[in-house]
C-alpha positions, 0 to 999 in steps of 0.5 A: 460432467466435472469438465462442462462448467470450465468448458462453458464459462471458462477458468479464472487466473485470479488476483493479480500478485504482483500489485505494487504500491505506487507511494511506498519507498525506503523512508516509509518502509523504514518508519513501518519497520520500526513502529513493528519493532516498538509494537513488540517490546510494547507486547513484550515489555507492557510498560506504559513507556514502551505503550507511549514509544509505540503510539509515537512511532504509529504517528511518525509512520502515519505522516511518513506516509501522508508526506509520501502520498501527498508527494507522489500525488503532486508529481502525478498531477504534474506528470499528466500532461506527458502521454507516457506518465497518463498510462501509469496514472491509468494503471494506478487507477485501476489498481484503485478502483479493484481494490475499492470493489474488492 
């Protein structure tokens, strides 16, 4: 009786685990790093000075970011003449489109 509804709809493996981000690099992960360092002495400390390094180093990690997005989207639009490079950009947008639905 408990096997019946897995015999007839089946089982599901779930959400992919081994999602990448196709723009994050060492650059990004390094301005990620130290906005979180800068986020707890802000907790830490609750100085205004502490608050204003934080908020800087948000801003830094932001543009890291837009750079390294805007990079990568450009060297994707050049790839996409190359049959190899169309099955990643296919793959990045599928990654896309379940994350939007999700």
């Amino acid at each position: 009786m408990m096997n019946t509804p897995q015999v007839t709809c089946g089982l599901s493996k779930g959400p992919c685990r081994h999602k990448d981000t196709w723009w994050w690099n060492e650059v990004i992960a390094e301005a990620v790093r130290a906005k979180k360092k800068k986020y707890g002495n802000c907790k830490k400390e609750k100085l205004r000075e502490a608050w204003k390094e934080y908020k800087k180093s948000k801003q830094n990690a932001k543009r890291v970011i837009s750079l390294a997005k805007g990079k990568k989207e450009k060297k994707c639009a050049s790839d996409l003449n190359d049959l190899n490079q169309q099955n990643e950009i296919f793959r990045i947008a599928k990654q896309t489109v379940n994350k939007d639905t999700i």
